[in-house]
Backbone bond lengths (Angstrom), bond angles and torsions (degrees), N, CA, C in turn:
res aa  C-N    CA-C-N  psi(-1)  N-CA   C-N-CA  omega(-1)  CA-C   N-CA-C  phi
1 X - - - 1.459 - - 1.518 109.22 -
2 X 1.466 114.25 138.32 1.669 104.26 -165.31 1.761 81.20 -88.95
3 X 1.664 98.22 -176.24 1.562 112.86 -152.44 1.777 91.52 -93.60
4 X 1.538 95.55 146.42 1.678 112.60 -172.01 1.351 101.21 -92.43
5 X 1.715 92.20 102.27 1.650 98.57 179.12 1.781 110.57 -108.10
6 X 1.381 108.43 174.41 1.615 106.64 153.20 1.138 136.37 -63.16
7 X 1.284 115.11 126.35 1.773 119.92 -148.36 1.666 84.88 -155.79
8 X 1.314 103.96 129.56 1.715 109.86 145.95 1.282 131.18 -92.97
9 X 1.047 119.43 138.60 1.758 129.04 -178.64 1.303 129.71 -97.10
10 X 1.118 140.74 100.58 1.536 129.77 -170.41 1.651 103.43 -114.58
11 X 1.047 134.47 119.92 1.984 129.34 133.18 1.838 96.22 -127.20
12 X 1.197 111.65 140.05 1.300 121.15 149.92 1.412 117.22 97.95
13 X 1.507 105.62 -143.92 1.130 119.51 153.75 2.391 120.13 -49.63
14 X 1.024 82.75 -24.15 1.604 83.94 -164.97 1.477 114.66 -116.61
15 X 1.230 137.41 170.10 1.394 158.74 142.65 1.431 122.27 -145.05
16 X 1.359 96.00 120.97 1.759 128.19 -179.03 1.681 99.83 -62.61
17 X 0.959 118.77 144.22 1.652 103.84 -178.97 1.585 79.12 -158.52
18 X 2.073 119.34 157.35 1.085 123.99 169.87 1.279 113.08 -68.21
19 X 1.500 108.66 134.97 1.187 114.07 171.10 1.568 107.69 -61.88
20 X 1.774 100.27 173.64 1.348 99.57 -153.45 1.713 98.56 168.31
21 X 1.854 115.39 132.59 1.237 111.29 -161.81 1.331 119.37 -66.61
22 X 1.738 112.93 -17.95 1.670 92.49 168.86 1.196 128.21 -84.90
23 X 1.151 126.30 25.13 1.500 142.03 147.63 1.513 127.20 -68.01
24 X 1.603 100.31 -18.34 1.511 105.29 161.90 1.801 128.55 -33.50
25 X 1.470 111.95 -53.88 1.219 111.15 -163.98 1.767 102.78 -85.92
26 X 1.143 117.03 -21.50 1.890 131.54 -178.45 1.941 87.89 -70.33
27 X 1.443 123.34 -53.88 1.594 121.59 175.91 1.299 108.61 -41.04
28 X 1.675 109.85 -74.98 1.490 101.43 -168.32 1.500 111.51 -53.44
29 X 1.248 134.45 -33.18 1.406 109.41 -159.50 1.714 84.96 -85.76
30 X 1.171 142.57 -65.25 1.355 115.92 179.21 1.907 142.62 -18.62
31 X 1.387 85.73 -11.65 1.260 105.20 -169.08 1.615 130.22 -100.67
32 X 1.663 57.65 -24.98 1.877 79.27 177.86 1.283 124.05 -90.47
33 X 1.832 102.20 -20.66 1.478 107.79 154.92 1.309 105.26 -52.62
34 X 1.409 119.70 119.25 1.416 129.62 167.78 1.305 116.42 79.96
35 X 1.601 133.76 10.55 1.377 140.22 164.51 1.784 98.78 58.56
36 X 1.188 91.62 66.29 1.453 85.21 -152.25 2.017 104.98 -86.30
37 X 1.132 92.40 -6.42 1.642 101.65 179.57 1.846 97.24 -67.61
38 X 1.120 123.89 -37.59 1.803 113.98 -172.77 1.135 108.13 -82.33
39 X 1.732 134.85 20.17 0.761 97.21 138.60 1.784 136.48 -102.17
40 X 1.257 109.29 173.05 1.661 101.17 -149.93 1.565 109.82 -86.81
41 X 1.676 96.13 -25.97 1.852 80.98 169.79 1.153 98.85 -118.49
42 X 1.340 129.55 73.94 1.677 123.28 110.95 1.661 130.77 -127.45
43 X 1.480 128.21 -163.17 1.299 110.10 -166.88 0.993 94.56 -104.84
44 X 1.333 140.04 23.54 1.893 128.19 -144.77 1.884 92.86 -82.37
45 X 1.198 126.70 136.19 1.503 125.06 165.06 1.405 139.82 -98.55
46 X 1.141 95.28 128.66 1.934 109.52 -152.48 2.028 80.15 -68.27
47 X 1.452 92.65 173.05 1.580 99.06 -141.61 1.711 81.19 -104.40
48 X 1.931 102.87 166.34 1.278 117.02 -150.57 1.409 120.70 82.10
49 X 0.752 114.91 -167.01 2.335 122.24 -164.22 1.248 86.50 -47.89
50 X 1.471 128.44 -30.60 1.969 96.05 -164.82 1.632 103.04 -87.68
51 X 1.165 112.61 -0.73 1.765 106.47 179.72 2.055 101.96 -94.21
52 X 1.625 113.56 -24.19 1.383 105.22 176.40 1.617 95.85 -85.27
53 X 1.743 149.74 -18.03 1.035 113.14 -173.23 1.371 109.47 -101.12
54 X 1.503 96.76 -2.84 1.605 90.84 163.83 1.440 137.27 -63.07
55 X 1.616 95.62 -39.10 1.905 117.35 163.53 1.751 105.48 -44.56
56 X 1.599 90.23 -58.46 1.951 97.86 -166.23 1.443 102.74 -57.50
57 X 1.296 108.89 -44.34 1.809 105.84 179.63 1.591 105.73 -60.03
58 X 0.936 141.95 -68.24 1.256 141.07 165.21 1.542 126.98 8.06
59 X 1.504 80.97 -66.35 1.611 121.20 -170.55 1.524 106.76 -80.55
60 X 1.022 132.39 -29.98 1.419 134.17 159.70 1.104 111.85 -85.02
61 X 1.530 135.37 -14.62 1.237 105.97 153.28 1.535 121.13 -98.57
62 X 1.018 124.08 25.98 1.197 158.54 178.73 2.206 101.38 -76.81
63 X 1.517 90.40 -68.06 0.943 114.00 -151.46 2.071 108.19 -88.09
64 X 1.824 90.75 -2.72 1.565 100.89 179.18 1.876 94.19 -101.67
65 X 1.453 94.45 -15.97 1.601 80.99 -173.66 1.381 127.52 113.57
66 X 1.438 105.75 -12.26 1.486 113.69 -178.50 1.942 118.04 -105.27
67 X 1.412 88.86 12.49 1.817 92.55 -171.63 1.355 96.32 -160.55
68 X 1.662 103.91 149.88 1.503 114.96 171.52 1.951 96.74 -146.49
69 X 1.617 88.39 123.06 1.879 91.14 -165.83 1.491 87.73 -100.26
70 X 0.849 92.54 158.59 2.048 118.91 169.04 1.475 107.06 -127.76
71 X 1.184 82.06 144.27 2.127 104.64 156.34 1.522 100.70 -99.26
72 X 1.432 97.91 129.39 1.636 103.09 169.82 1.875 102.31 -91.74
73 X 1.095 112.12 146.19 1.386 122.17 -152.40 1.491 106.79 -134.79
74 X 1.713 117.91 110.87 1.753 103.02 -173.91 1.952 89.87 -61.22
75 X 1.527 126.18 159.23 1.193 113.11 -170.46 1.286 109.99 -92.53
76 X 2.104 108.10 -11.30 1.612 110.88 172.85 0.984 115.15 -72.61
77 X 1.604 122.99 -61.24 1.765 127.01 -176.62 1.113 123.26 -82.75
78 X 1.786 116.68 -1.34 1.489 120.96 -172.21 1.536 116.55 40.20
79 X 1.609 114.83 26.56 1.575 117.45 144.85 1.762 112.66 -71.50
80 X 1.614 96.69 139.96 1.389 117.52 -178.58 1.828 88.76 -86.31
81 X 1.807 85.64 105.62 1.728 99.12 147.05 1.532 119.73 -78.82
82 X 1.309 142.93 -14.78 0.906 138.03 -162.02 1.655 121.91 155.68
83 X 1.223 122.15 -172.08 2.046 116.35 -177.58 1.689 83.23 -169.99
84 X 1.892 75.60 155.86 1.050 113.15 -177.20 1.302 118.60 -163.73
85 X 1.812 132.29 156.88 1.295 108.85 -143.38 1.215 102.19 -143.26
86 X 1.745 153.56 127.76 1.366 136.16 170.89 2.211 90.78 -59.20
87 X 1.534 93.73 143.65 2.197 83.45 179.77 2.207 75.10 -141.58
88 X 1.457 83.02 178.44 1.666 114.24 165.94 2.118 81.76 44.45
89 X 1.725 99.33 63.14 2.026 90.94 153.45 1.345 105.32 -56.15
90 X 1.030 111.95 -173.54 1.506 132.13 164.15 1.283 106.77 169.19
91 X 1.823 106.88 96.76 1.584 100.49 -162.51 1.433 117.41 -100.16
92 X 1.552 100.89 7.52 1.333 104.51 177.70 1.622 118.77 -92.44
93 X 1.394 102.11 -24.13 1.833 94.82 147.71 1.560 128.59 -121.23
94 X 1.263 100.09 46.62 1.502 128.38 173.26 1.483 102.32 26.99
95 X 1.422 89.14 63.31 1.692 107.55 160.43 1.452 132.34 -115.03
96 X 1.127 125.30 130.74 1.571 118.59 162.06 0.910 132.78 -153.90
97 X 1.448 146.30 164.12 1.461 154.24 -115.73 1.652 105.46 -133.98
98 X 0.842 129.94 98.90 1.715 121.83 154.67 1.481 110.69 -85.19
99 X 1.730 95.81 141.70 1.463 107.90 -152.02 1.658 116.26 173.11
100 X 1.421 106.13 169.90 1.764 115.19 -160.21 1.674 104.71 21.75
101 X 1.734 91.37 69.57 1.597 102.00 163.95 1.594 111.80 -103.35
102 X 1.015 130.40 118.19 1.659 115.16 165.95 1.725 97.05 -144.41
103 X 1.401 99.09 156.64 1.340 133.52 -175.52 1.383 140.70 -117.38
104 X 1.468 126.83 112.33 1.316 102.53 -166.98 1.281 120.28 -51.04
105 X 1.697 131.93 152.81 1.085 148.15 -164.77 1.797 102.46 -50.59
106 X 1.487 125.10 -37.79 1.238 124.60 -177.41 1.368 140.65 -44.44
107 X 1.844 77.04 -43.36 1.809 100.48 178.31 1.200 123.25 -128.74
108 X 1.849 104.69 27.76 1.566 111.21 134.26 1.430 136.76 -58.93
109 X 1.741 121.11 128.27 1.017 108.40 162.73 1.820 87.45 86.46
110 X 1.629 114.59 21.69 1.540 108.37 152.70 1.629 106.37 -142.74
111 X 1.125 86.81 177.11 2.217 94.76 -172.92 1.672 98.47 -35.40
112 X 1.181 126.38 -13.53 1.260 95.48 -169.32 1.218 120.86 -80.15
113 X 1.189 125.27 -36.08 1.823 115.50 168.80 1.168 116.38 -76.89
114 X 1.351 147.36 -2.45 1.608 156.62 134.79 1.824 101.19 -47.32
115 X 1.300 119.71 -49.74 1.379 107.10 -166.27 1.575 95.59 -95.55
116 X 1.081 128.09 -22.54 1.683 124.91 175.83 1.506 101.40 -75.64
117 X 1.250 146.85 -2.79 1.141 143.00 -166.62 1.625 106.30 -120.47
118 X 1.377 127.90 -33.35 0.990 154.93 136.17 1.302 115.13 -14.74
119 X 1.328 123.96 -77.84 1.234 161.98 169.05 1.549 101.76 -49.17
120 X 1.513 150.52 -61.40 0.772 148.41 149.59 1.668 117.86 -43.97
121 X 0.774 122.56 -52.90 1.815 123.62 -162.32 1.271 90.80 -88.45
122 X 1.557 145.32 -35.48 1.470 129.38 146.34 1.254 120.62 -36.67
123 X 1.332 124.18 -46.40 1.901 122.73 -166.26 1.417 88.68 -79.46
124 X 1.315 125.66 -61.75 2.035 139.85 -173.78 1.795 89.20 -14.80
125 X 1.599 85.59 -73.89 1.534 107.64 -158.77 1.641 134.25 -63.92
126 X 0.978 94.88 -35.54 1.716 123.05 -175.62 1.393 104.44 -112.00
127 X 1.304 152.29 -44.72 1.322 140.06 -173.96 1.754 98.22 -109.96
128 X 0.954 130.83 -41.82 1.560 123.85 -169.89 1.920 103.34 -73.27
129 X 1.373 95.54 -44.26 1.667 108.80 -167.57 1.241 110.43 85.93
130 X 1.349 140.63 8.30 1.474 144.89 158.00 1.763 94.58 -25.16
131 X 1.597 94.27 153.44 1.643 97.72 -160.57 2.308 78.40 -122.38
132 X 1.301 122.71 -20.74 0.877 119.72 -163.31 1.673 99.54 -162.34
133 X 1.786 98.04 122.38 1.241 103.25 161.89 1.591 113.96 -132.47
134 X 1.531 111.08 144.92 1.693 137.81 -174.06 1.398 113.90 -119.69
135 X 1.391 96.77 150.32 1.382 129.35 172.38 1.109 126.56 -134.14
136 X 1.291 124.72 151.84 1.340 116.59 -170.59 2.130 102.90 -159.76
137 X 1.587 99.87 141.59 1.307 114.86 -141.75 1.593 92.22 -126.36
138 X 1.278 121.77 146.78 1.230 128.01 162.16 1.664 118.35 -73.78
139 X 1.155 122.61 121.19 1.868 118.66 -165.91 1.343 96.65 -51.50
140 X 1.330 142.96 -5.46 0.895 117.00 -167.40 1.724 119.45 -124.55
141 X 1.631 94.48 0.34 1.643 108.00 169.21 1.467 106.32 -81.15
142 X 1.326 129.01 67.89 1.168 116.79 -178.86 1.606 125.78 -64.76
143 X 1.491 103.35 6.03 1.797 110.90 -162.69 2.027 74.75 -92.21
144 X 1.443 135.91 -56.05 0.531 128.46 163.12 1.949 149.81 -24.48
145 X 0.873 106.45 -38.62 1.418 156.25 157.87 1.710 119.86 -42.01
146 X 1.425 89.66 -60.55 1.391 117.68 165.56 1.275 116.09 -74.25
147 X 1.279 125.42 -60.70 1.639 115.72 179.54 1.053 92.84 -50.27
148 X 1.746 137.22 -82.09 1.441 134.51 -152.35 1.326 105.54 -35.05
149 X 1.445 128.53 -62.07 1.444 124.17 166.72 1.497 127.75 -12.62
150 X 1.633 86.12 -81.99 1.588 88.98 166.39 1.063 131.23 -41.34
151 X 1.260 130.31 -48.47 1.488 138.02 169.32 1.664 96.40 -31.34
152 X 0.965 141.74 -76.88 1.503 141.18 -179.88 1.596 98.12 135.76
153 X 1.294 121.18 31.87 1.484 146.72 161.81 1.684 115.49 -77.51
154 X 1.798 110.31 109.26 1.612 114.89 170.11 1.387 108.81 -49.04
155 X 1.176 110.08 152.88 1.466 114.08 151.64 1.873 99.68 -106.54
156 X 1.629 73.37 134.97 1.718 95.56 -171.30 1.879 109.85 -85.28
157 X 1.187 100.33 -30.98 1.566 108.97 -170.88 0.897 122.82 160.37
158 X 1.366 122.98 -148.11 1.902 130.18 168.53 1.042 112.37 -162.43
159 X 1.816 92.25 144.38 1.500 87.02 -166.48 1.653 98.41 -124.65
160 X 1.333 107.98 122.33 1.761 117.54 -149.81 1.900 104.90 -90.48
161 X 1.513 110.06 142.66 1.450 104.29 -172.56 1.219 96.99 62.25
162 X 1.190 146.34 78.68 1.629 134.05 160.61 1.504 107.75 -124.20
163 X 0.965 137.21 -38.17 2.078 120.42 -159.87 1.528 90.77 -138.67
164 X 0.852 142.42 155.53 1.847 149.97 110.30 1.141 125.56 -14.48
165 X 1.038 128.19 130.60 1.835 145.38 176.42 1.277 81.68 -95.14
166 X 1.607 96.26 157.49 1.735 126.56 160.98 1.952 102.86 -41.58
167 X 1.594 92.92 -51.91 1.424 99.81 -150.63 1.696 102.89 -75.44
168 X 1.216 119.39 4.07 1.534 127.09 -169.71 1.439 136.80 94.74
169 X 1.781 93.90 -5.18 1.704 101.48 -164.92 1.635 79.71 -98.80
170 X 1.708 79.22 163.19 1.730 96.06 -176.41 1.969 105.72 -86.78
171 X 1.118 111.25 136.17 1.461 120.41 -176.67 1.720 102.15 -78.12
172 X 1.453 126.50 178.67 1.621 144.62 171.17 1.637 79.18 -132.71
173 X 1.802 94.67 136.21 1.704 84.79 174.24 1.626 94.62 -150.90
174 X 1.238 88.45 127.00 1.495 132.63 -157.00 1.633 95.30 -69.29
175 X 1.145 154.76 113.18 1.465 168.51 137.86 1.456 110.24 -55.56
176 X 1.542 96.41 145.82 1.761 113.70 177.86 1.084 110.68 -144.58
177 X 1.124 134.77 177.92 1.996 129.54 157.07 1.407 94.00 -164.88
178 X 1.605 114.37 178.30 1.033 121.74 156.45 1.829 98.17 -160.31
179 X 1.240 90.90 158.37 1.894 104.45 -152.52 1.650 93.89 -110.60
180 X 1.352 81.76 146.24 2.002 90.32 175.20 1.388 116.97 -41.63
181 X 1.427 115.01 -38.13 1.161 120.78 -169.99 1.963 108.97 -63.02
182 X 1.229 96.37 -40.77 1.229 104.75 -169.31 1.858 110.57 -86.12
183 X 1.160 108.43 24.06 1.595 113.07 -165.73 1.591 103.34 -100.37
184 X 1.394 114.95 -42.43 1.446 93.91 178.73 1.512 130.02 -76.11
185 X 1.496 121.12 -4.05 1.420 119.51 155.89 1.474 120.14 -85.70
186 X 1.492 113.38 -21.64 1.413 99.32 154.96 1.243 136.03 -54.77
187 X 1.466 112.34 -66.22 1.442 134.11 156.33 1.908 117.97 -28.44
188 X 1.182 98.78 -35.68 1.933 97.91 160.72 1.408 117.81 -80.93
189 X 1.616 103.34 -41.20 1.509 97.39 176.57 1.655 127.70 -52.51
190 X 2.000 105.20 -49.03 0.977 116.97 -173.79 1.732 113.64 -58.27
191 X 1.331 99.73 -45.49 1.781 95.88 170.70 1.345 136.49 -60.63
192 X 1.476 98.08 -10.25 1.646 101.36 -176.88 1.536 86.11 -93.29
193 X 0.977 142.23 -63.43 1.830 160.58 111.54 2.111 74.54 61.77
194 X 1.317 98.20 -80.04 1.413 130.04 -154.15 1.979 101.84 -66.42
195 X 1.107 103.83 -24.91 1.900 117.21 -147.44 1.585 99.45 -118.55
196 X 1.286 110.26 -44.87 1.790 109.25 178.72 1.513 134.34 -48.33
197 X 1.025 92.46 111.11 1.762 88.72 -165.83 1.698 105.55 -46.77
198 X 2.059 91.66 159.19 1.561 89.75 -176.95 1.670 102.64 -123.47
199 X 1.255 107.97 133.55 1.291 115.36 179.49 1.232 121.29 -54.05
């Protein structure tokens, strides 16, 4: 798998761009569409120091090698709807993780996380050569759950007692992947996904 560098992404509505701290103030207001930090299983960060150490965390893991964060970017006004991050490389069995994606409440549940996902599992697959990419969901984000689905992503299992919530309780966190092999019927699905007329 060649090495997971900073790369921007553009089709559509969107462009992936490296995250990066002056994106701080474009986060919080994304975030705030929908107060989106209470809820308890995800990482999204309520605004002030927890939205800059969320960037710095990012960015250090960025910078160990195991994560690459994005700003999701409308591609007209270049307002940050939201980020999301390839995390857990592992390039020696050309694996990796899509993950800590969230969105302001507006432009949930439109092309944009279909074409931001798109956009990623195209570069994963075709420019990185990743042989296998995962996700992994809190059991209890089931809105979550559902996109991954859709995506045309297995669920692999669960893995019970595993990570920390914000709120302190221990999460079950639900695993997915989908394998090179299985990428070019995704990759048709998702475009028609993207292209099908809507009644």
């Amino acid at each position: 798998m060649k090495p997971v560098q900073p790369v921007t992404l553009a089709a559509g509505p969107v462009r992936l761009v490296p995250l990066a701290p002056d994106h701080v103030p474009g986060l919080e207001a994304a975030a705030a569409d929908g107060e989106l930090w209470n809820l308890r299983y995800t990482s999204v960060p309520a605004p002030g120091a927890e939205t800059l150490a969320y960037v710095q965390a990012a960015l250090a893991g960025q910078a160990a090698g195991h994560r690459l964060p994005f700003a999701v970017l409308d591609a007209t006004t270049g307002e940050v709807l939201g980020s999301t991050s390839y995390h857990d490389i592992v390039p020696a069995i050309e694996r990796v993780e899509i993950g800590y994606t969230w969105y302001a409440r507006r432009v949930q549940r439109t092309a944009v996380n279909t074409t931001a996902k798109l956009l990623l599992l195209t570069h994963a697959f075709e420019t990185l050569g990743a042989k296998l990419v995962g996700w992994r969901t809190d059991n209890f984000n089931h809105a979550s759950q559902r996109a991954i689905e859709r995506l045309g992503a297995r669920r692999d299992g669960v893995l019970r007692h595993h990570a920390p919530r914000r709120d302190g309780t221990v999460r079950d966190t639900v695993m997915y992947s989908l394998t090179a092999g299985e990428w070019p019927e995704v990759k048709a699905h998702l475009q028609w996904q993207l292209t099908r007329p809507r009644a």
